[in-house]
TIMIPA-177823 format. One record per residue (C-alpha): residue in three letters; z, y, x. Coordinates in steps of 0.2 Angstrom, whole numbers, plus 2048, in hexadecimal, padded with zeros to 3 digits. Layout:
% residues N
alaZYX ...
% end
This chain:
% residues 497
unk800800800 unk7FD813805 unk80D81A80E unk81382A802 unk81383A80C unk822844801 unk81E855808 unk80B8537FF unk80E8497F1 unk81284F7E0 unk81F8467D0 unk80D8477C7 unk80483D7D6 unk8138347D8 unk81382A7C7 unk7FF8297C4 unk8018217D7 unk8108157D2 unk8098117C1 unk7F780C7CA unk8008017D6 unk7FC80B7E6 unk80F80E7E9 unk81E8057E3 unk82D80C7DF unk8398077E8 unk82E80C7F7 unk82B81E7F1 unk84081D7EE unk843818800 unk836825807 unk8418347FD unk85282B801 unk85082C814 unk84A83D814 unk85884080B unk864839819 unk859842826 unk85585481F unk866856813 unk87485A81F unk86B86C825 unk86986F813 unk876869808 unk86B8677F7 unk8748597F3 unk8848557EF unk8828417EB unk8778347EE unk8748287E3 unk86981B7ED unk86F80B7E7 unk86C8117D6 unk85C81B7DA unk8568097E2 unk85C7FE7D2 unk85280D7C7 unk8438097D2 unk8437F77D2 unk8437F67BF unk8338037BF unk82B7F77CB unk8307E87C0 unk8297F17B1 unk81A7F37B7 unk8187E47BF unk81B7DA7AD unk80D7E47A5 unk8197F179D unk81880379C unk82280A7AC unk82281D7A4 unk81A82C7A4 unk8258317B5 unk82581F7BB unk82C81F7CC unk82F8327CF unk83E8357D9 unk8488417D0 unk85784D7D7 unk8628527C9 unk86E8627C8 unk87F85D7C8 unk8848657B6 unk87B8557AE unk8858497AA unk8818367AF unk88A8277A9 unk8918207BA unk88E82C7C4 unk89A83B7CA unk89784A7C2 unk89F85C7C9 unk89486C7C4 unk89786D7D7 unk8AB8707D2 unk8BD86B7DB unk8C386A7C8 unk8B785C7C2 unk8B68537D3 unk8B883E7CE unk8B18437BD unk8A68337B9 unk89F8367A7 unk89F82879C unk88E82D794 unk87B834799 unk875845796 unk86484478A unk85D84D797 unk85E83F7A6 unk85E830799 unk84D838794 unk84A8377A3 unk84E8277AA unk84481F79B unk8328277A0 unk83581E7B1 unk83E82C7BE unk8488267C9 unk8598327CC unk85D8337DE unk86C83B7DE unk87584C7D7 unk87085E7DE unk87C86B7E3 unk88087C7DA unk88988A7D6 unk89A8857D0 unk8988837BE unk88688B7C0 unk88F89B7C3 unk8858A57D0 unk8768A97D6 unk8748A47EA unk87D8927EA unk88A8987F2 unk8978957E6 unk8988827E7 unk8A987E7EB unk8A086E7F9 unk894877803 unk886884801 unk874880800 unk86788880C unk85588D808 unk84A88280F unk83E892815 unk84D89881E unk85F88F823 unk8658A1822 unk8618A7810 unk8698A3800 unk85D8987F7 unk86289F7E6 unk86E8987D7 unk8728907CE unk8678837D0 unk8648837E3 unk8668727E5 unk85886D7DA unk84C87C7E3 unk8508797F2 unk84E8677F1 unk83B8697E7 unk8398757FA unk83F867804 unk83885B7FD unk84884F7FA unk84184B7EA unk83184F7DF unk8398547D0 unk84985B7CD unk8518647BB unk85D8727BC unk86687E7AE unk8618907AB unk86C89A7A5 unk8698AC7AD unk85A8A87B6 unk8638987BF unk85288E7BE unk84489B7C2 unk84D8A77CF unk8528997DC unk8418917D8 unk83B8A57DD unk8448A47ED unk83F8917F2 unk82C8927EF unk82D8857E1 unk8288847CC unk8368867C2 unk8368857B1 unk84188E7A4 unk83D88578F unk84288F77F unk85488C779 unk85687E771 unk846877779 unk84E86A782 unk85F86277E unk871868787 unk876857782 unk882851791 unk87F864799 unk89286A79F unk89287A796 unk8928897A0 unk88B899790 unk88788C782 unk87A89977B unk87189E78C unk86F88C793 unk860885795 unk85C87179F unk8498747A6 unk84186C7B6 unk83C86F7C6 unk82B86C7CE unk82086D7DD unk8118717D1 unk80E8797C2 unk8088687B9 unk81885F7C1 unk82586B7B6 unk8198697A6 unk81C8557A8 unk82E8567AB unk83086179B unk823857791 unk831849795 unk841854795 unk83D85D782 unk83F85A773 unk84B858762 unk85C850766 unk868849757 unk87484D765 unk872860765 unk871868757 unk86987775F unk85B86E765 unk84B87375E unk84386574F unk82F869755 unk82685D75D unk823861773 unk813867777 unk805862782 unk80D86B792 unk8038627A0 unk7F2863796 unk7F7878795 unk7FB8777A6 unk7E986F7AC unk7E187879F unk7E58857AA unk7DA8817B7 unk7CA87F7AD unk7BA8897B1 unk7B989A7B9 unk7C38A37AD unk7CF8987A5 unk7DA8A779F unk7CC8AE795 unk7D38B7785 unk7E58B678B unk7ED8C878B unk7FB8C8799 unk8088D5797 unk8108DF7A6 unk8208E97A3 unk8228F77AE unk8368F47AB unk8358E67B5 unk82E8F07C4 unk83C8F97C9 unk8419047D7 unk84B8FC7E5 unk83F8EB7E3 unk83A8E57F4 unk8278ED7F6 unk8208DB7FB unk8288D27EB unk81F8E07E1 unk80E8DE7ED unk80D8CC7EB unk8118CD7D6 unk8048DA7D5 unk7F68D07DE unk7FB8C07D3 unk7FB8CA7C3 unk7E78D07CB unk7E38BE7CD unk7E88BA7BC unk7DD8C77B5 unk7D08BF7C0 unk7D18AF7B8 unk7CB8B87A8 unk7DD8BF7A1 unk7DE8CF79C unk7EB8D97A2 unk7F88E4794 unk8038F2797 unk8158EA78C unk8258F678D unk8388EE78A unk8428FC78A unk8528F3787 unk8508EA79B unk85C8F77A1 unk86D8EC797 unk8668DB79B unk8748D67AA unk8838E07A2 unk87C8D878F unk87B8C7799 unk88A8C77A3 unk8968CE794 unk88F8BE78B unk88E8AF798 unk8A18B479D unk8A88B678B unk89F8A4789 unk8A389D79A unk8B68A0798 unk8B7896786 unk8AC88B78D unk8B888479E unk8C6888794 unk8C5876791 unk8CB8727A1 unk8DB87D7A1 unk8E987479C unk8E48627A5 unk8E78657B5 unk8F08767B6 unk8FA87A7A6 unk8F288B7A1 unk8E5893794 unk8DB8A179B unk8E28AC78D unk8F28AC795 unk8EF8B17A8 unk8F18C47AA unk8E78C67BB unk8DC8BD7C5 unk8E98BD7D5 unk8F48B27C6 unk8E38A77C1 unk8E18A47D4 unk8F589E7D7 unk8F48927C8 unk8E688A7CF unk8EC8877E0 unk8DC8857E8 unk8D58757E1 unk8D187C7CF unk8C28897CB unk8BA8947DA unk8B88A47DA unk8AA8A87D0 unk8B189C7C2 unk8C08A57C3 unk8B78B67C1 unk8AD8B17B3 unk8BB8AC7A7 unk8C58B87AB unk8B98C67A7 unk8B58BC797 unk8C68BA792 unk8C88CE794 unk8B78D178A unk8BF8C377D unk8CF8CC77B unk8D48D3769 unk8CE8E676A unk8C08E5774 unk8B68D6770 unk8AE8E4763 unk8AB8EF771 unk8A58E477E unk8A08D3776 unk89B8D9765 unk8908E576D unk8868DB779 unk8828D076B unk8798DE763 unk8718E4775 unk86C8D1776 unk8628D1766 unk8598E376B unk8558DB77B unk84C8CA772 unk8458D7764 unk83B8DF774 unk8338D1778 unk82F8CD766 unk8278DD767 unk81E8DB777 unk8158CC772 unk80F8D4763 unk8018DB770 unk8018CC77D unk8048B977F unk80D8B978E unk8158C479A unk8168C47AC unk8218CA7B8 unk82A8C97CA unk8398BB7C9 unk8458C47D4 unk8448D47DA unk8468CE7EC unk8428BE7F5 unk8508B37FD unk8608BE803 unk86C8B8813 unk87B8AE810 unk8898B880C unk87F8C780A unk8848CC7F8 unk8948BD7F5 unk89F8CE7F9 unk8998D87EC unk8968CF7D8 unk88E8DD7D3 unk8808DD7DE unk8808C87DF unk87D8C97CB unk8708D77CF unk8658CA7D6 unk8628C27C4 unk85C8D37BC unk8488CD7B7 unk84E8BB7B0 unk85D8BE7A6 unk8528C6797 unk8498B6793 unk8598AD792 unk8618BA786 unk8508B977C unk8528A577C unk83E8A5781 unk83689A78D unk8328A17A0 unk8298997AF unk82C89E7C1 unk81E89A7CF unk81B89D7E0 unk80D8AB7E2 unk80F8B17F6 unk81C8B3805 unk8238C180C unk8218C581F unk8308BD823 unk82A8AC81A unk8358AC80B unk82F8A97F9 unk82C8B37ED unk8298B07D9 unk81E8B47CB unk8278B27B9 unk81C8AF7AA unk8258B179A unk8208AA787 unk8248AC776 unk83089F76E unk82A88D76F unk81D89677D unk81E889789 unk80B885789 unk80589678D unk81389679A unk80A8887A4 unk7F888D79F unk7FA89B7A8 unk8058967B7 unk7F78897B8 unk7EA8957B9 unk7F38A07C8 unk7F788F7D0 unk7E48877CF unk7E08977D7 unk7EB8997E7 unk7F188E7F3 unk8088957F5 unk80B8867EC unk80487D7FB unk80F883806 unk81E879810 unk82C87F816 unk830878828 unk83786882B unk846866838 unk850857839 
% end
């Protein structure tokens, strides 16, 4: 059989390849398993490996199609899985001191989805504690490198997942968006990150972090990689009752639709809102954006002028809701090991003594306590109560905008990959670095990041396209258009043992 070359191959290639018999599975899962043990220590994207498991997953996908049966849609594709999924069997942390030996008896519909199209989980990724954060540097284990660059963040909080796609230590991987937690460390790892509409796809098995800004989506090396994941991932759970009862739409065919002819954009109107082009945005993340959103109208697309006026509250609408839901959400935990309710501690010197070290990190701690403030009687009307309403001007803009376009493009971050420790001493300017992806998670719509150039320096850096609700496919038709064009997607970072 042909010898799998992981840094070329892609989970689409990767199941067509184990479903023809040219690779077997178990072979593939070796091949990701010891680049794993040779590539991981310098960057830290995972923070268990499953390979005894991921071999027994592999095996059966071999037996499968060695009896004549259906092996799956992702047969054989090794898969890296964000550790706020929870797996029956297998430790589950959300990257957390608190939940460390937490073996959940039950499977997220997400990786049982998963699992029965014929991935094969090779282990859990690291994250921001409770995907709290935006570089991965709150993971109470280790910190995640970028791929590009050992010295910069590779964003949060789902940098184990990009990272990993970079890295190749696995072909797939899903993650959770919540602020921008898929697309912005997807942005600053060169990689397709995709987040669904609300609802889209189940938070079955999902620890909670703002149970109305979550969102499961995946992680690809390729536009048509994501649109596979998804097509697998989506879809109506009896397990969620805010998962969305229509039927997943043709994701991968939208995404090589894409590719077809010279213009396959042709009567697609492209909004551009100058209120995501801000002062202070690095002038090579707006060069590369603005030469993407050209090669977009060059594949027949026409370009709009949209306005969202109501940009400028996204983060302080976004934060005053995540916290208030974050601190009812881990609420749960008090109690168990430390005998308190979040109610009840008066300062966050106090919430740091209870916990004594081996309870929630710093971020956590900041997060419920500021939700716990904005929760309090006599100012949940004044803080809460009034985000809500900024919340829904915010989704009523891009109602609006789409009046006039079918999609909307944009940079993903503002500025590509930051240095370790760069913004950890100031939250303000840390949450900062989430200003252009927290809208589409207030608005519940779906948003796709891609790679579309580098900086000088070599980092990443992102184009966003966002869709109206159930959106998806005009998400990857596009994104499959800018991809069949160019050659970022390509790229590698390099390679040291």
């Amino acid at each position: 059989m042909t010898a799998i070359d992981a840094r070329a191959a892609t989970a689409v290639a990767i199941a067509d390849g184990v479903r023809a018999g040219k690779w077997r599975a178990r072979d593939v899962a070796e091949h990701y398993l010891d680049r794993i043990a040779r590539l991981d220590g310098a960057l830290g994207c995972y923070l268990l490996i499953d390979a005894e498991g991921a071999r027994r997953r592999a095996d059966a996908v071999d037996a499968a199609r060695k009896a004549g049966r259906d092996a799956g849609a992702l047969a054989g594709v090794p898969l890296g899985v964000k550790d706020i999924f929870c797996t029956r069997g297998v430790e589950t942390t959300c990257a957390s001191k608190i939940l460390r030996g937490f073996v959940p008896p039950y499977e997220s519909t997400v990786t049982d989805r998963l699992a029965g199209a014929g991935a094969v989980m090779l282990g859990k990724l690291n994250m921001d504690e409770f995907a709290m954060g935006s570089s991965n540097e709150n993971s109470a284990f280790k910190p995640v490198r970028n791929p590009w660059s050992h010295a910069h963040v590779p964003g949060g909080s789902s940098g184990g997942s990009a990272a990993s796609i970079a890295a190749s230590l696995c072909a797939g991987a899903i993650g959770t968006d919540t602020g921008g937690s898929i697309r912005q460390p997807a942005a600053l790892c060169g990689v397709v990150g995709m987040k669904p509409t609300y609802g889209r796809v189940s938070r079955y098995g999902v620890i909670a972090f703002a149970s109305s800004l979550d969102h499961p989506g995946p992680f690809g090396r390729t536009v048509e990689d994501a649109a596979a994941l998804l097509e697998v991932m989506a879809g109506p759970d009896p397990h969620d009752s805010t998962s969305i009862p229509t039927p997943v739409g043709a994701y991968r065919a939208a995404a090589r639709a894409g590719a077809d002819g010279p213009e396959p954009l042709k009567g697609v109107r492209l909004g551009v809102p100058d209120e995501y082009f801000q002062p202070g945005m690095d002038p090579e993340v707006e060069a590369a954006v603005r030469a993407a959103i050209d090669e977009l109208g060059r594949a027949g697309a026409r370009i709009v002028k949209v306005s969202l006026p109501n940009t400028k509250y996204a983060i302080a609408t976004y934060y005053l809701i995540c916290t208030a839901e974050a601190s009812s959400n881990l609420a749960r935990y008090d109690g168990v090991r430390h005998g308190y309710r979040a109610s009840d501690v008066r300062s966050l010197e106090e919430l740091f003594s209870k916990t004594r070290g081996e309870g929630f990190g710093t971020e956590p701690k900041r997060r419920i306590m500021l939700g716990a403030y904005v929760l309090r009687a006599g100012y949940y009307e004044a803080y809460y109560g009034k985000a809500l309403r900024a919340r829904r001007k915010i989704a009523d803009d891009f109602n609006a905008a789409f009046a006039s376009c079918d999609a909307i493009v944009t940079p993903t971050s503002p500025v590509p990959a930051f240095k370790f420790g760069e913004r950890m001493g100031d939250p303000l300017q840390m949450y900062l670095a989430d200003v252009l992806t927290v809208g589409p998670d207030l608005a519940g719509i779906p948003a796709l990041s891609q790679p579309c150039g580098f900086t000088k320096a070599g980092l990443p850096i992102g184009l966003q396209t966002i869709a109206p609700t159930l959106g998806e496919e005009i998400c990857f038709r596009v994104a499959g258009a800018y991809e069949a064009r160019t050659e970022w997607h390509r790229k590698s970072p390099p390679e040291a043992a």
